[in-house]
C-alpha positions in Angstrom: -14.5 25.3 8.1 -17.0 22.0 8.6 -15.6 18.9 6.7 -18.8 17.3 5.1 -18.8 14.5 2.5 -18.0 17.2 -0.3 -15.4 19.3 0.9 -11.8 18.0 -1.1 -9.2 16.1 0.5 -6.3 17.5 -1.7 -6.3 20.0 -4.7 -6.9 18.3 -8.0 -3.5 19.2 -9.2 -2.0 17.2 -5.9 -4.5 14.3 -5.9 -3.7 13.4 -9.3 -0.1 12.6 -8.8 -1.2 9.9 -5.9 -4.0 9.0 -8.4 -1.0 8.2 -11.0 1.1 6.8 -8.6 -1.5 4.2 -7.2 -0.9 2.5 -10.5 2.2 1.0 -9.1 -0.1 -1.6 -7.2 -0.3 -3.0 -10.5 3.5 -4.4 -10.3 2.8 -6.1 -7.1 0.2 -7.9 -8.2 1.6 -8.8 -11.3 4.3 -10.5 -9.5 2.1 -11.9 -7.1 -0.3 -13.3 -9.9 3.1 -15.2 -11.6 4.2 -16.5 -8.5 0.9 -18.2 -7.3 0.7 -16.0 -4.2 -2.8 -15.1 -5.2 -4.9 -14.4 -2.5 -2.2 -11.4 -1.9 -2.1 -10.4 -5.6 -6.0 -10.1 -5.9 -6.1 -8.3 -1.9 -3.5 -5.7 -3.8 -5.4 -5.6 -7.0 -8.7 -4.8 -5.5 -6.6 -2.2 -3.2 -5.3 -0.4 -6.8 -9.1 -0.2 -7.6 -9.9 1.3 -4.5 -7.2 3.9 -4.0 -7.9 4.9 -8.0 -11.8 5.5 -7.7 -10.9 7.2 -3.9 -8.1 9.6 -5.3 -9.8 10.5 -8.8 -11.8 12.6 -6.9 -10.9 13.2 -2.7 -13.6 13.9 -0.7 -14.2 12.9 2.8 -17.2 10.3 2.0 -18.0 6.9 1.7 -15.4 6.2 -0.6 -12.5 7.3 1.3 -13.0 5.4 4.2 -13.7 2.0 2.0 -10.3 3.0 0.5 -8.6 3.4 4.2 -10.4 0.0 5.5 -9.9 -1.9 2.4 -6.1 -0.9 2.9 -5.5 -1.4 6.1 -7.9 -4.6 6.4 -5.1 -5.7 3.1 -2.2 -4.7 5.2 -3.0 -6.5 8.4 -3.9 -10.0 5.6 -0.4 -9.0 4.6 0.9 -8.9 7.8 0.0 -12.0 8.9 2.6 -13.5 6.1 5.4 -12.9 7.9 5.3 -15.6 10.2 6.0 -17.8 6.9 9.8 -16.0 6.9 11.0 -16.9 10.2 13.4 -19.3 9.2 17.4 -18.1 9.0 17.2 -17.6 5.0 14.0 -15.6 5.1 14.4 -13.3 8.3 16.1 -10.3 6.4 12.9 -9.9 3.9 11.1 -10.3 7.3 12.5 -7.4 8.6 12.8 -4.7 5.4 9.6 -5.8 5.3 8.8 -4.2 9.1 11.4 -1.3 8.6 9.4 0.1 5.0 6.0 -0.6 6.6 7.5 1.8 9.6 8.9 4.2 7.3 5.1 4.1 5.5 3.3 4.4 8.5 5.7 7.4 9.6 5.0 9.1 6.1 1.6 9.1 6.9 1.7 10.5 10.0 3.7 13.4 8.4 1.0 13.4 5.6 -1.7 13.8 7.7 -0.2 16.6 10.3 1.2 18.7 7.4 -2.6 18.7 5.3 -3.2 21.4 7.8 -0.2 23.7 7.1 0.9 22.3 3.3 -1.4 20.3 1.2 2.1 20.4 -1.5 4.3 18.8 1.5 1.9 16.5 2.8 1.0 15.4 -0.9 4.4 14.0 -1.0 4.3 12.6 2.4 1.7 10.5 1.0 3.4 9.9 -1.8 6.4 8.3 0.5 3.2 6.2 1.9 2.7 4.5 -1.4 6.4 4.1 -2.0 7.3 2.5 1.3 3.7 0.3 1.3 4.3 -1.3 -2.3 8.5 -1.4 -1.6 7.6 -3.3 1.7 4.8 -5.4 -0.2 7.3 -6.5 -2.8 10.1 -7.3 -0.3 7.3 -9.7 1.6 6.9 -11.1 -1.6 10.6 -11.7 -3.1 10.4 -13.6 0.1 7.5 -15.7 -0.2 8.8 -17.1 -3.4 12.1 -17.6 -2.1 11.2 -20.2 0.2 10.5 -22.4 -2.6 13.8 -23.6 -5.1 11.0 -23.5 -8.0 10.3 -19.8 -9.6 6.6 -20.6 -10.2 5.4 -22.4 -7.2 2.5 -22.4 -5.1 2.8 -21.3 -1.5 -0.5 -23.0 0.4 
């Protein structure tokens, strides 16, 4: 079967429970907003906005692969972070950070090999994507405001 821009990603019943469970970008950014780490919170905000209009309806068009660049373009901004939590206090949020962003990226993998032979298993190998990607995000971000004593403070 030819993929073209209409032929579904995932069965509705399948991308609805990754459409529901992108919400949960909503508590990073939340927390990012409060702690004044906004550039992060509004990069994860916009990435809620895309992953929700991508997986309300999955096709292989446009709006998928703004979804994956958007994320991954986030991700690396992200990424770049961790050179703040090098210092003795901060290095073990440094490094759950890298061991759920590895656990993410290997979810994915498994997502994306299984879509051949499962669309149920590799729906919830995607699933563990989102968990691991917002768990990792809000570990990088318990750390970010934990190199300042105040609980509202600004980073930059």
């Amino acid at each position: 079967m030819a993929i073209t821009h209409e032929t579904v990603v995932l069965p509705e019943r399948y991308a609805n429970r990754i459409f529901w469970f992108s919400y949960l970008f909503l508590v990073n950014s939340l927390y990012g907003f409060y702690y004044h780490l906004d550039d992060l919170a509004l990069i994860y905000l916009i990435g809620m906005i895309t992953s929700l209009n991508y997986w309300r309806l999955s096709r292989y068009n446009i709006i998928r692969k703004l979804d994956i660049i958007w994320i991954n373009g986030g991700g690396l901004y992200h990424f770049g972070y961790l050179s703040l939590l090098d210092n003795p206090n901060q290095i073990t949020y440094k490094y759950l950070y890298l061991f759920f962003i590895t656990l993410g990226l290997g979810s994915y993998g498994c997502s994306m090999y299984y879509i051949r032979y499962s669309k149920y298993i590799s729906c919830h190998y995607h699933l563990a994507t989102h968990f691991f990607g917002h768990l990792a995000h809000h570990v990088l971000y318990r750390g970010l405001t934990s190199l300042c004593l105040s609980p509202n403070t600004y980073l930059v």
